[in-house]
Structures are given as structure tokens and as C-alpha cells.
C-alpha positions as CSV (number, residue, x, y, z in Angstrom):
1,X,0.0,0.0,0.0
2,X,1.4,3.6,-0.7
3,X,0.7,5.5,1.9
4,X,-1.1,9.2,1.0
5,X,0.8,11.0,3.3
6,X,4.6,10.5,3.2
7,X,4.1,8.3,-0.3
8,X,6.3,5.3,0.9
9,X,4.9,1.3,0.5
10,X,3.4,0.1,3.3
11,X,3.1,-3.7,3.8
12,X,0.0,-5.0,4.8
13,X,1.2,-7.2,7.6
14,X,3.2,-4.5,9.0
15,X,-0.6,-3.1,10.2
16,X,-2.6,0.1,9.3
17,X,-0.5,2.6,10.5
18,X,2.5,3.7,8.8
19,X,5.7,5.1,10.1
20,X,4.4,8.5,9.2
21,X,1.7,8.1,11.5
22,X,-1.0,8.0,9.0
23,X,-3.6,5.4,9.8
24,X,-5.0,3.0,6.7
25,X,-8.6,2.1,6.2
26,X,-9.0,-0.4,4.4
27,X,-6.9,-3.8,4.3
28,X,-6.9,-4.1,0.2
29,X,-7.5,-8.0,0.0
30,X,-10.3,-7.5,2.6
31,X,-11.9,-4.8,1.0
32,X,-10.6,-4.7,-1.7
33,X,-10.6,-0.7,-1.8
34,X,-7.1,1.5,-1.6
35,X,-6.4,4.9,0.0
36,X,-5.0,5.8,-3.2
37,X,-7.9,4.4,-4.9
38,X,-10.4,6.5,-3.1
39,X,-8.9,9.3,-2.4
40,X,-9.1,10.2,-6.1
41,X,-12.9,9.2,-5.8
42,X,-13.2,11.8,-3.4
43,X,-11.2,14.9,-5.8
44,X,-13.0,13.2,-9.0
45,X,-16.7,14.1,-7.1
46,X,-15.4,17.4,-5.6
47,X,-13.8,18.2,-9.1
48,X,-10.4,18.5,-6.6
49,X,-12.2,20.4,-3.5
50,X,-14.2,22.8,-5.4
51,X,-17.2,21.6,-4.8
52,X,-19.4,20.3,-2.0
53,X,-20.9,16.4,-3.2
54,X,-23.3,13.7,-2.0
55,X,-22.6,10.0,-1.7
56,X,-24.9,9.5,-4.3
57,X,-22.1,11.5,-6.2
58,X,-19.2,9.9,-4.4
59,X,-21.0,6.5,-5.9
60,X,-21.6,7.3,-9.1
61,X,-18.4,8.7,-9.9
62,X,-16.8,5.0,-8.7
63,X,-19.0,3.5,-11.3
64,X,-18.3,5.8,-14.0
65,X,-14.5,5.2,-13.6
66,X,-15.0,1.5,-13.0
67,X,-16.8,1.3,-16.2
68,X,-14.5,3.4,-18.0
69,X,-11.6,1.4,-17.0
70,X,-13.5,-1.8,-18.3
71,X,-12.9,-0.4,-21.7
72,X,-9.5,0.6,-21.3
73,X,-8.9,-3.1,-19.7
74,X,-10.7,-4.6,-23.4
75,X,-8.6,-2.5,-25.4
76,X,-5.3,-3.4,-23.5
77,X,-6.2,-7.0,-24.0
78,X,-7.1,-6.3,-27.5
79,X,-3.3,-4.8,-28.4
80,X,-1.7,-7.4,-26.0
81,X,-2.6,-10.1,-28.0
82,X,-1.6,-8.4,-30.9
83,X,1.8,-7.4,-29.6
84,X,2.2,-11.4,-27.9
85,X,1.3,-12.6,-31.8
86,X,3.6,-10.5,-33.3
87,X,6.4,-11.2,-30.7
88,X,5.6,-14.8,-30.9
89,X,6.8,-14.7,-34.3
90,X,9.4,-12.9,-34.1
91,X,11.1,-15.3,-32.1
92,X,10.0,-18.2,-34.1
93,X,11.7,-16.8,-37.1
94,X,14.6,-16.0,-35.4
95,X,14.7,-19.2,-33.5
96,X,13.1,-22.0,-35.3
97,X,12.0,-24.7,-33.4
98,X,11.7,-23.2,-30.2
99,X,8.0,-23.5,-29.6
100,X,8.1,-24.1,-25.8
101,X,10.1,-21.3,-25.3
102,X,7.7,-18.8,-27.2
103,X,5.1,-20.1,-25.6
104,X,6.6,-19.1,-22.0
105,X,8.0,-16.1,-23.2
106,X,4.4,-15.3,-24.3
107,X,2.9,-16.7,-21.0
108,X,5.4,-14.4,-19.0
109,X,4.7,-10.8,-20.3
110,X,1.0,-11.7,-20.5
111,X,0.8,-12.5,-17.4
112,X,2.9,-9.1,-16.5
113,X,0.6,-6.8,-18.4
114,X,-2.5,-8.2,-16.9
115,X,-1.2,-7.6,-13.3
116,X,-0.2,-3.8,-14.1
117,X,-3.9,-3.5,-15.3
118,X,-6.1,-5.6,-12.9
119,X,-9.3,-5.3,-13.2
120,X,-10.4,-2.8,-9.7
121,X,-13.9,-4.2,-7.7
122,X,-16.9,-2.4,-8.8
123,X,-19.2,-1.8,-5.6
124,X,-23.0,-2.3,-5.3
125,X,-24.4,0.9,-3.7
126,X,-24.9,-0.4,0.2
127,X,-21.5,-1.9,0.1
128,X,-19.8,1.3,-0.9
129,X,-21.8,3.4,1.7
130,X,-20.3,1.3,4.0
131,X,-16.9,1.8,2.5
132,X,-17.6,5.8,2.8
133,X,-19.0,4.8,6.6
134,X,-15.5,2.7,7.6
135,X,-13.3,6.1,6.3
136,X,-15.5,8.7,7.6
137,X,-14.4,7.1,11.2
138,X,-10.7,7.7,11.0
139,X,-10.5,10.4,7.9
140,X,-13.3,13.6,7.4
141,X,-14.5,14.2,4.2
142,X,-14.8,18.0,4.3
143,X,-16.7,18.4,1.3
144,X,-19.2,15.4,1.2
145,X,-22.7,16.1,2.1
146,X,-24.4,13.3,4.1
147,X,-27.4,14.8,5.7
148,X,-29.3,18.2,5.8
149,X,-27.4,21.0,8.0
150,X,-29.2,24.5,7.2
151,X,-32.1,24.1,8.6
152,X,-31.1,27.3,10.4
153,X,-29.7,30.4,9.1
154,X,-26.0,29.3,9.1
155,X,-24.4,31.6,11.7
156,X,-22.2,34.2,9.3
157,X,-25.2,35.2,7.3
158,X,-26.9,38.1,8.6
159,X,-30.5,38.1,7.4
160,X,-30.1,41.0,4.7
161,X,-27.1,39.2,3.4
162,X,-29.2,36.0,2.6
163,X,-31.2,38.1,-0.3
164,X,-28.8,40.2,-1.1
165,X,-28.0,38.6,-4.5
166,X,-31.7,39.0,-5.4
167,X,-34.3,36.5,-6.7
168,X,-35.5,36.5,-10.4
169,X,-36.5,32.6,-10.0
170,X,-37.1,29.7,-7.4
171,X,-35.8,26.4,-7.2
172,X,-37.5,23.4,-5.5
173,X,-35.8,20.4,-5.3
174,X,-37.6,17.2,-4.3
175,X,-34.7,16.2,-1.6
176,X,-33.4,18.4,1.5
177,X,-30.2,17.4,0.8
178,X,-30.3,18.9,-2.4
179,X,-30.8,22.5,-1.0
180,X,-27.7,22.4,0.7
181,X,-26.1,20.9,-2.4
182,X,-26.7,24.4,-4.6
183,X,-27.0,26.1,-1.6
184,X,-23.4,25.5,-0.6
185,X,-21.9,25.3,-4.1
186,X,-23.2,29.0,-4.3
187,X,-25.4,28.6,-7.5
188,X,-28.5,29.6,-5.7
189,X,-26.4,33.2,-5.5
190,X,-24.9,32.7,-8.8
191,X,-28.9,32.0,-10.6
192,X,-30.2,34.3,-8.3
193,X,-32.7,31.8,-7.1
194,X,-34.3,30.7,-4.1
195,X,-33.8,27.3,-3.5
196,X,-36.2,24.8,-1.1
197,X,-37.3,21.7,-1.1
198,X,-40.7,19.9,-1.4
199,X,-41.0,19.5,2.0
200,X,-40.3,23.3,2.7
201,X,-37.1,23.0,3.7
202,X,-35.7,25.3,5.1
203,X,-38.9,26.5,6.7
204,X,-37.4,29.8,7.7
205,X,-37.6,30.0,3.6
206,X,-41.1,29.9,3.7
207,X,-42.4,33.7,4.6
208,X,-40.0,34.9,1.9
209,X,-41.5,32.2,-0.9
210,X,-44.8,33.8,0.6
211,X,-43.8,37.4,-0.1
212,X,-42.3,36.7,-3.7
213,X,-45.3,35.2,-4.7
214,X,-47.4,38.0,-4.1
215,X,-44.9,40.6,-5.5
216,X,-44.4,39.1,-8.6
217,X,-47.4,37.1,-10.6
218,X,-44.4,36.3,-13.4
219,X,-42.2,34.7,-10.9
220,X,-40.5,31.9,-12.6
221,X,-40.6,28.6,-10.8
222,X,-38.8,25.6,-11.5
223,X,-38.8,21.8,-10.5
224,X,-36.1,19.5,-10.0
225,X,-36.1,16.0,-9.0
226,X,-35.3,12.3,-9.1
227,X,-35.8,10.5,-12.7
228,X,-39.7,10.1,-13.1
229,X,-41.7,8.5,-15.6
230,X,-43.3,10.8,-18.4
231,X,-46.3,8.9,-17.2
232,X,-46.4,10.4,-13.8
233,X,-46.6,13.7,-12.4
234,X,-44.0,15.4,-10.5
235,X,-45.5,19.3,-10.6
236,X,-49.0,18.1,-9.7
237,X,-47.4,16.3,-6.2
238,X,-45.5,19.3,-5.8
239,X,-48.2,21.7,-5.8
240,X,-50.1,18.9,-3.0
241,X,-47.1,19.3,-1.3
242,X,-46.4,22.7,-1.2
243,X,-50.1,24.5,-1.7
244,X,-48.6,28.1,-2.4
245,X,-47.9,27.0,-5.9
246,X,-51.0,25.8,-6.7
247,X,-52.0,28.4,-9.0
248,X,-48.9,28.8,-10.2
249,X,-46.8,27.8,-13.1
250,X,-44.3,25.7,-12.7
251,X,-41.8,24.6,-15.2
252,X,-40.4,20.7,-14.9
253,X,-36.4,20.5,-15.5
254,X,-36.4,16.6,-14.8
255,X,-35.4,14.1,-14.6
256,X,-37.3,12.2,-16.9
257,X,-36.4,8.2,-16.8
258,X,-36.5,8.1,-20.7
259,X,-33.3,10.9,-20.3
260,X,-31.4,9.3,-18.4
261,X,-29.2,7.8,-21.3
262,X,-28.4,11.1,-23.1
263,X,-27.1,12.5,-19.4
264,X,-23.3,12.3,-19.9
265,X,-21.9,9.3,-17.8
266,X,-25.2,8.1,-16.8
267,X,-24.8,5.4,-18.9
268,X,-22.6,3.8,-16.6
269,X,-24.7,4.6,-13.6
270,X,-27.2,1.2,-13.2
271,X,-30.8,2.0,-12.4
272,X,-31.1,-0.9,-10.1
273,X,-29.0,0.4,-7.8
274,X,-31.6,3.0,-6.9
275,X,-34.5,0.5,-7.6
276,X,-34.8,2.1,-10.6
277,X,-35.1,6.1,-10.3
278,X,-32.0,7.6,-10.4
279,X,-30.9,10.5,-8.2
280,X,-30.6,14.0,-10.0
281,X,-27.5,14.3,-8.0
282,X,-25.5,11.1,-10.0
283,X,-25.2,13.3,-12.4
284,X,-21.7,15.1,-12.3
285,X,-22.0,18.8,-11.0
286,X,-20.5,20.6,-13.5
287,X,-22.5,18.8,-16.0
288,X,-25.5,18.8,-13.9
289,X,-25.0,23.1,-13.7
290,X,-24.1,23.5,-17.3
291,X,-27.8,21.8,-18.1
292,X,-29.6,24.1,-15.4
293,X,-28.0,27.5,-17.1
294,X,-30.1,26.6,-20.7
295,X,-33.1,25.3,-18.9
296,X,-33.7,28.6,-16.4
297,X,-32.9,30.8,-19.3
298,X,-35.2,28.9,-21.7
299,X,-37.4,28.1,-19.0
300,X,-37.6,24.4,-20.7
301,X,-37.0,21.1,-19.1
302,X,-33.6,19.1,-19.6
303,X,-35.8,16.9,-22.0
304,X,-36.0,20.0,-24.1
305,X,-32.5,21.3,-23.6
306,X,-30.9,18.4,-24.6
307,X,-32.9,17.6,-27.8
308,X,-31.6,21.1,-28.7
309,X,-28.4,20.5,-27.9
310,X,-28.4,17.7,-29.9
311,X,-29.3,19.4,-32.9
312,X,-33.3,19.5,-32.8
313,X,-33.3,23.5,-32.2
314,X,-35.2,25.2,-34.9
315,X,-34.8,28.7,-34.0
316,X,-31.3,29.5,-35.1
317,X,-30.3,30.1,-32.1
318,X,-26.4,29.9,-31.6
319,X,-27.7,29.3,-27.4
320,X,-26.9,25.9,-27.3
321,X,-23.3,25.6,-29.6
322,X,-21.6,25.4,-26.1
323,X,-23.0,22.0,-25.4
324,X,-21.2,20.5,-28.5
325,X,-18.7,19.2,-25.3
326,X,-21.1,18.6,-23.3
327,X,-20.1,15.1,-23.1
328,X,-16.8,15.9,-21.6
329,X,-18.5,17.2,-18.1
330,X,-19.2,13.2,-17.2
């Protein structure tokens, strides 16, 4: 094991603490997980500290590599044989007769390659939470968010400093955790939005929801949840849930199951992990943000965005050229 801290091997039977002082989580044949190994899980899901993340982040970003490094694994495999055919006649030709010794020459740098790119373990969901669980007992994870923590006014806002930034729009989000998710990232300043939840969290939210929507009768509203069926809903139990938009508009961003695929990386995110609806927040945050900017402008759902991204726009509109990389935010 290399440890993080001073970046000398550790052996495993020499115990979990190196002579550093730094103390090892995980035993690698035991559960089968590194320090290295996840400690770039954490900066790939913070984007290298920048931003706050969920586990359902922290998860999803494990599978995306994991899958990702299945293909480079089928392509290494692909060139190794050719380069152990190619090698395997070279030595014949040089060496004729020598069959047994190709063959073991072949067997040796096979066998080489494949250990310099072993396949890593993929997780199911619960047994990486517990993974997450095991570290978060010796090491913090500054920037993971694992449960709702401004239900309060956090202590250095002063209350005119909350609004200062003004609001244009509002944000629910189906999940708690989700408000402290923009919150914290800052992109309910940067939108100028106030963000809640379904529940009406935070409730100290609630009188200034209250007094927007009777200032403004344009007030633009948007929803953001978990992937949904086209079939079902998701405004109409909103409004049940939160009565002051009942007479209100209130535009649907997503997610929308039949979506899913054209979100970058979610591909490689399995449904049945999450009994089939995906979390909005699998979707990498950067990626996630660059989709929100189109859909509050346009005021159109990610359904929409992305089928003008794609090339379905029929307005001339140059709005959308910057998602020709959109792809490379996964």
C-alpha cells in the first residue's frame, strides 16, 4: 500500500499505520478498496475540492470510472494479444523450433501486463456506503454532504445578506439534501434563485416564498427531482405538497427516466441500484450546472435542452453551440 501522506509502501502485515503516522482504512485483500484508490474518488466528485458532493455522487463517480476502465482493460487486451502474436513470431523466425520457449516467453509478459492492469472491484451501492462509513471514522470528508445541516440560518449570514444577491427565480428540489447541495456550491447566488425543497425546507424559507409570490405574478418557478416516468406527475405532487404553488406555473427541469441515457456518464450509472429512479445528484455537477444555465434561461425542461443540444433546435439560435462538449463534463 502507498501510503497518502509521506508516499512510501506500506506492507499489509506490518498493520494500518504507517511510520508516518498515517492510519489505513482499508486492508486491500479484505476490502478490496485503496487509499489511493479512493482518495481520487473523493477529488473526481469534488472536481479537486471545489465543490461540496453527495454519496450518491461519491457512488456514481466509482462507477463511472470503474466502467471506464472496463474499456480501457478490453482495449489493453485487444493490443496485448496483438503485440504477444507479433512477438511470438518474431522469435519463431529468429529461433526456429523453439516452440516451448515462445510459448513461455508469451505466458510471461502476458501474465505481466495483466497484473499492471487488474481489473479494480466495482461496488453495489450499500457496500460502498459502508466503505464511505469505515473512512469517515478515522478520515473527514470535508466536502461530502451526508445529511441536511441548514435548517437554520448558518451563523455568518446576517438576514439582509441572505437576499442580497436577489431573486429572479425559485428552485424546488424534491430532496433536503439537495438545497444544501446548490446552496453551498453558491449557485443559488450565482442564478439568483431561491432554493427549497418539497418539503419546505428550510422552513425559515417559507415567509419569503410567501412574499415573492405575491410581488411578482411572473415569478418563474422551476422543479427539479429524481428520474420520473413521463407517465407520472411530478409538478402536480409538488403543488399537493407545497399549496402556495397551486396556482402557479411551474416549469419541470427533470429528470425524466427516458433521459437518463443522453445525461453524460449516466450510462454507466445502473438503475437498479436505486431500484430504478436515479438521483438527480449522480449526475456530475459541472455537468449537472451547465444543463440548469439553458433550462432557467429557456425556462424548458432538460428533455428539451438536450434535444436542442443535440441538434433538434429550430430557431437558429447559436444558445446551445456550447453543449457540442457537453459530453466531456461526465
Amino acid at each position: 500500500m502507498k501510503c497518502p501522506k509521506c508516499s512510501k509502501q506500506h506492507r499489509v502485515k506490518d498493520g494500518l499505520v504507517c511510520d508516518c503516522g498515517y492510519r489505513f482504512v482499508f486492508n486491500p485483500k479484505e476490502d478490496l478498496m485503496t487509499a489511493g484508490r479512493f482518495l481520487t474518488l473523493i477529488r473526481a466528485a469534488g472536481k479537486n475540492d471545489t465543490y461540496y458532493f453527495t454519496q450518491n455522487q461519491l457512488y456514481a463517480t466509482h462507477r463511472r470510472r470503474s466502467r471506464r476502465g472496463r474499456v480501457g482493460r478490453i482495449v489493453m487486451n485487444l493490443v496485448l494479444l496483438i503485440l504477444l502474436g507479433v512477438l511470438g513470431v518474431a522469435i519463431y523466425m529468429a529461433v526456429p523450433g523453439t516452440t516451448i520457449l515462445v510459448i513461455l516467453v508469451m505466458l510471461f509478459v502476458a501474465g505481466g501486463v495483466r497484473l499492471l492492469f487488474a481489473k479494480q472491484h466495482e461496488f453495489n451501492r450499500e457496500d460502498f456506503v459502508q466503505l464511505v462509513n469505515k473512512w469517515r471514522k478515522v478520515h473527514k470528508i470535508d466536502k461530502l454532504l451526508v445529511k441536511p445541516r441548514l435548517q437554520t440560518p448558518p451563523p455568518e449570514w446576517q438576514e439582509p445578506d441572505i437576499y442580497d444577491y436577489g431573486v429572479d427565480r425559485v428552485l424546488i428540489v424534491e430532496r433536503d439534501l439537495l438545497v444544501d447541495w446548490f446552496v453551498l456550491n453558491g449557485i443559488h447566488a450565482r442564478d439568483k434563485m431561491l432554493v427549497l425543497s418539497a418539503s419546505g425546507y428550510p422552513d425559515y424559507l417559507i415567509p419569503r416564498l410567501e412574499k415573492l409570490l405575491e410581488e411578482s405574478e411572473n415569478l418563474r418557478i422551476f422543479y427539479l427531482h429524481d428520474a420520473a416516468s413521463r407517465e407520472f406527475d411530478p409538478v402536480e405532487r409538488l403543488k399537493k405538497r407545497l399549496p402556495l404553488l397551486k396556482d402557479r406555473q411551474v416549469v419541470d427541469l427533470g429528470l425524466a427516466q427516458e433521459d437518463v441515457g443522453l445525461l453524460p456518464g449516466l450510462s454507466n450509472v445502473y438503475a437498479d441500484q436505486w431500484n430504478g429512479k436515479i438521483p438527480v445528484d449522480t449526475v456530475a455537477f459541472p455537468a449537472l450546472i451547465f444543463l440548469m444555465t439553458a433550462a432557467l434561461d429557456h425556462q424548458l425542461s432538460f428533455a428539451q435542452v438536450l434535444e436542442q443540444a443535440r441538434g433538434g433546435q429550430s430557431d437558429g439560435s447559436d444558445d446551445f453551440d456550447d453543449f457540442d462538449d457537453f459530453d466531456d463534463f461526465g
